[in-house]
N, C-alpha and C positions, 0 to 999 in steps of 0.2 A: 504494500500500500504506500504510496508517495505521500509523505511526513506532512506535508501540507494540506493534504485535501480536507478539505470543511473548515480550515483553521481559520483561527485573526492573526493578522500578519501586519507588521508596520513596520515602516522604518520614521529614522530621525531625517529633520528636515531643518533648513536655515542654522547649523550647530546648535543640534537639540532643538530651540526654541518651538516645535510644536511636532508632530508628528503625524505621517500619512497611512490610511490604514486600507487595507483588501482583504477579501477573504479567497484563499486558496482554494482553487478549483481541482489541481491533480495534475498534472501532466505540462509542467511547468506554465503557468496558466493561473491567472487573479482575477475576478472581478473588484473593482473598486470606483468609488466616485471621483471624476477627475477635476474636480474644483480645486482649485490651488494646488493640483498636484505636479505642476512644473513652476513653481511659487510665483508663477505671474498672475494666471489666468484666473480669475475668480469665475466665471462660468463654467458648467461640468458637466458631463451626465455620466450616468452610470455605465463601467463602458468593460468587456473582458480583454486584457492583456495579456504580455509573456509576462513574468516574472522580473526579468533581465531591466522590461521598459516601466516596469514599477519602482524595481529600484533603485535604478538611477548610479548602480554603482555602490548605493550604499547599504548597509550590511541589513538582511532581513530578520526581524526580532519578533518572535510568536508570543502573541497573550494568551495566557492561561485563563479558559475558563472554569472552575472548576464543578457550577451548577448550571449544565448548558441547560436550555429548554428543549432547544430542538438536537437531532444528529444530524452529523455530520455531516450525510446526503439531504436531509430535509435542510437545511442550515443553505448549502448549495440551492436549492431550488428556490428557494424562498430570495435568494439573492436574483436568481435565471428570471423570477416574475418582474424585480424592479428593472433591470433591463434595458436602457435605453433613456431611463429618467432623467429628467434636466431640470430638478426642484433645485438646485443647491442651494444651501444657504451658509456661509459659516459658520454659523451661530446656532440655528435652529435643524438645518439637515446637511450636515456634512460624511465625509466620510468613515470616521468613529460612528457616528450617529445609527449610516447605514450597517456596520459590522457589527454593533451591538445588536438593531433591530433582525440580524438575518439567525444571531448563532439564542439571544435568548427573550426574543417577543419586546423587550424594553427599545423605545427608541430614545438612545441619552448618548452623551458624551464627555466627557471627564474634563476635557482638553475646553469645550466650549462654554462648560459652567464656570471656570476659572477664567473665562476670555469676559464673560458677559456681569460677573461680578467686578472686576477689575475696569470695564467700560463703563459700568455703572458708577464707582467710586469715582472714574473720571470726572462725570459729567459732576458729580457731588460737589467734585474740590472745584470745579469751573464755577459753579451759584456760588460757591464759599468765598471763592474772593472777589465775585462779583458784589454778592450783598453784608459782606464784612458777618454774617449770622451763624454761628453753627449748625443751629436748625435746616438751613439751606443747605448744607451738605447729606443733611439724611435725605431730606425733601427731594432735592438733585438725585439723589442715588436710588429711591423709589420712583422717579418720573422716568430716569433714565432706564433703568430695568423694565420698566413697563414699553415704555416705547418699543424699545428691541425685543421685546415678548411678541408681541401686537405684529412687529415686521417678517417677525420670525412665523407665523400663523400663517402667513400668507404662501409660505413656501412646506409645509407642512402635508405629506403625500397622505391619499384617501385610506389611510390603515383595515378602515372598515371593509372595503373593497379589495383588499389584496388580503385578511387573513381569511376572505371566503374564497378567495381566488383557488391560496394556499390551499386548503383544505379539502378544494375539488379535486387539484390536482395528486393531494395526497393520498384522498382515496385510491385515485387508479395508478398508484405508483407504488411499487415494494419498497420496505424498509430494507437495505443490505447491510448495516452495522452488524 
């Protein structure tokens, strides 16, 4: 069995500073979303690759999950329905996003909760020296969270439609785990 198939795969990206994730197909072979995955481009869809053009050269790093939801083959399939998707969003559906949503039903990302709390304190400390108040700094950093909540909504894929999708197709496929 090729060590990668159904896995989460990433590598480091801009010296660590954030990182790009796929999920291994088998046969040197990724699916992944390609939003910022050559660090220019912020438009992406979901797209299958080699291996090689995932990454970039740099060294490929498996996350462990160790309460998957789905296997390994359903994990892959569930990845084969998104397909083609051109939601990106950094924030809201990126590619962690997509790798969490294929291997255990959660759609999250670790990497983007830590982007979106940190934009938020941004905008906080920008009201704070604007109105000399500290109150404006929480106020800023709940206005600011909310906004990107809201923007992030917008790029947010039809879950309800794909885990019926899923499950059709799960019917008429065997489990091989």
């Amino acid at each position: 069995m090729d060590k990668y198939k159904g896995q989460h795969l990433y590598i480091k990206k801009a010296g660590g500073s954030y990182t790009h994730h796929g999920l291994g197909l088998g046969n040197n072979q990724i699916i992944h979303y390609s939003g910022l995955a050559d660090g220019v481009s912020l438009a992406g869809e979901i797209e299958e690759i080699s291996l090689d053009a995932f990454s970039q050269g740099q060294e490929i790093l498996l996350k462990e999950h160790s309460h998957r939801q789905f296997s390994l083959d359903d994990s892959i399939l569930r990845a084969q329905l998104r397909l083609g998707e051109s939601q990106y969003h950094v924030l809201h559906n990126n590619c962690e996003h997509f790798v969490e949503w294929c291997i255990s039903g959660n759609h999250r990302s670790f990497q983007s909760q830590r982007g979106k709390l940190l934009y938020s304190a941004g905008v906080g400390a920008r009201l704070v020296m604007g109105t000399k108040n500290p109150a404006g700094f929480v106020v800023g950093a709940v206005a600011g969270y909310a906004f990107i909540r809201h923007q992030g909504q917008k790029k947010i894929p039809d879950f309800e439609a794909l885990e019926t999708r899923f499950n059709k197709l799960k019917g008429n496929t065997s489990n091989n785990n």
